[in-house]
N, C-alpha and C positions, 0 to 999 in steps of 0.2 A: 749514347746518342739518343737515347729514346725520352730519356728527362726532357732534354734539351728541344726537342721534335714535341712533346706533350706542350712545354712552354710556350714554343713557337705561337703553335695552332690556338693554345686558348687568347695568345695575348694578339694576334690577328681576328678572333675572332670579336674579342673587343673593340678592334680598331687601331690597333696599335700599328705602327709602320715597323716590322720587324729586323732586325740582322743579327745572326748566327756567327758570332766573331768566332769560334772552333774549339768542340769539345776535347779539348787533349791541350789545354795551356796548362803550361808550368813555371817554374820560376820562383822566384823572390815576391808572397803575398801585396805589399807595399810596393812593390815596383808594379806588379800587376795593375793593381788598385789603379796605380798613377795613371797607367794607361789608360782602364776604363772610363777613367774621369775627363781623360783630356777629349773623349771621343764625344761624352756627354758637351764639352764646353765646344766643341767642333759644330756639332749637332744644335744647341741653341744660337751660336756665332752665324752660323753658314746655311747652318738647313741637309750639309753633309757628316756622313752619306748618304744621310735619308733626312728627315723631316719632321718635326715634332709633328706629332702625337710620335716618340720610336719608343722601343723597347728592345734592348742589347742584351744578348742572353750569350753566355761562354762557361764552358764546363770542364774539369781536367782536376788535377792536382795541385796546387800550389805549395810550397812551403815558406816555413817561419823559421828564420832566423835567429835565435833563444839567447838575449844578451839582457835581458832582463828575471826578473825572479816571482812576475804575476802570472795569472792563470788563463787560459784560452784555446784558442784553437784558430787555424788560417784563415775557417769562415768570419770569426769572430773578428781578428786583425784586418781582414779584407774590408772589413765593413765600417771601422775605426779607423782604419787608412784613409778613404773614401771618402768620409762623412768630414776628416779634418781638408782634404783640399776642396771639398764641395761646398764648404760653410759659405761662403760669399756669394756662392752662385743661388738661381732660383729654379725652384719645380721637379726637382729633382729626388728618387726614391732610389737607394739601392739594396739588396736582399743578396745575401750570401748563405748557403744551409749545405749539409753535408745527406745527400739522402737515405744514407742508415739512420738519420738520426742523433749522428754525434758528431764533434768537433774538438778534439785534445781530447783530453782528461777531463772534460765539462757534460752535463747533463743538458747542456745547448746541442743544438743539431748548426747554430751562425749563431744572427742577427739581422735587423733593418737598421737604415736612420734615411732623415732628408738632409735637404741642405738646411735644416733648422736646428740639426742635432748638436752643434757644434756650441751654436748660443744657450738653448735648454741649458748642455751640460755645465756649462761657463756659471748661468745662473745659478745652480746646484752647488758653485764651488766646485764643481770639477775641471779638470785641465787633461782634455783630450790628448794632448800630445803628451804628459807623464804618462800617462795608461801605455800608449802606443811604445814609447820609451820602454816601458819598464813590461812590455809584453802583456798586459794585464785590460785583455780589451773583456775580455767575464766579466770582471768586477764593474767594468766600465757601464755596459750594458745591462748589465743585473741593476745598479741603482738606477738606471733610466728608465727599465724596464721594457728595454727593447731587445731582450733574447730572442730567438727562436726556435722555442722547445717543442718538440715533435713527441718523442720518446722513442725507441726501438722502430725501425720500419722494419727491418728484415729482407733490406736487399741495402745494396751497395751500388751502384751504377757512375756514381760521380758526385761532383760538389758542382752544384749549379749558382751561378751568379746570373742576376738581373737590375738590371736599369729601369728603370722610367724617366722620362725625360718627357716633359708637357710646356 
């Protein structure tokens, strides 16, 4: 919880309208995702549960479903899931990181992207939802260059996700 409570506090102090969706989610990465997305698309639609300027922060475990034969981690996937249903929307930032530092078998701690990520990768000749497919959201992010490499933290406490939504 203290990740999640550090989050909090800086991104209220910036101004951000905050909610604490709950440090202990789990599940299916991609289903996860879907969720946080739809609450981003609630939140620009409606103004609930809170209000642009918000900032959605949720913390726990997630897992990845491994039907593919690329490289990653659930922060990674979280963020490639996200970044594929967010393409069309706007203002949009989300950040997934593991706070040791790592994410799979990758030298990523996650990733970011916006609701832009989606067209970049397109431009590049990349095709977000192969990556997604084939479990391979590393490679995905390594040529966008939107990894999140930290290195060793030397603690463990959670995988923190965050939103922005403006």
């Amino acid at each position: 919880m203290e990740a999640i409570n550090a989050a909090r506090i800086e991104a209220e102090k910036t101004g951000y309208n905050t909610l604490v969706l709950s440090s202990m989610i789990e599940g299916e990465t991609k289903h996860v995702a879907k969720v946080h997305t739809a609450i981003a698309r609630e939140i620009l639609k409606t103004g609930n549960p809170l209000p642009p300027p918000a900032c959605i922060l949720s913390g726990g475990e997630t897992t990845v479903n491994i039907t593919g034969s690329g490289l990653g981690g659930r922060n990674q996937e979280f963020v490639l899931a996200a970044a594929i249903d967010i393409a069309e929307m706007k203002n949009i930032v989300v950040l997934s990181g593991g706070t040791d530092g790592g994410d799979g078998p990758t030298d990523a701690a996650g990733a970011i992207a916006d609701n832009n990520t989606f067209k970049r990768a397109e431009s590049m000749g990349l095709n977000p939802l192969h990556f997604l497919l084939n479990n391979d959201s590393y490679n995905f992010f390594k040529e966008l260059g939107n990894l999140l490499i930290t290195g060793p933290t030397n603690t463990n406490v959670m995988d923190l996700r965050i939103m922005i939504i403006v």
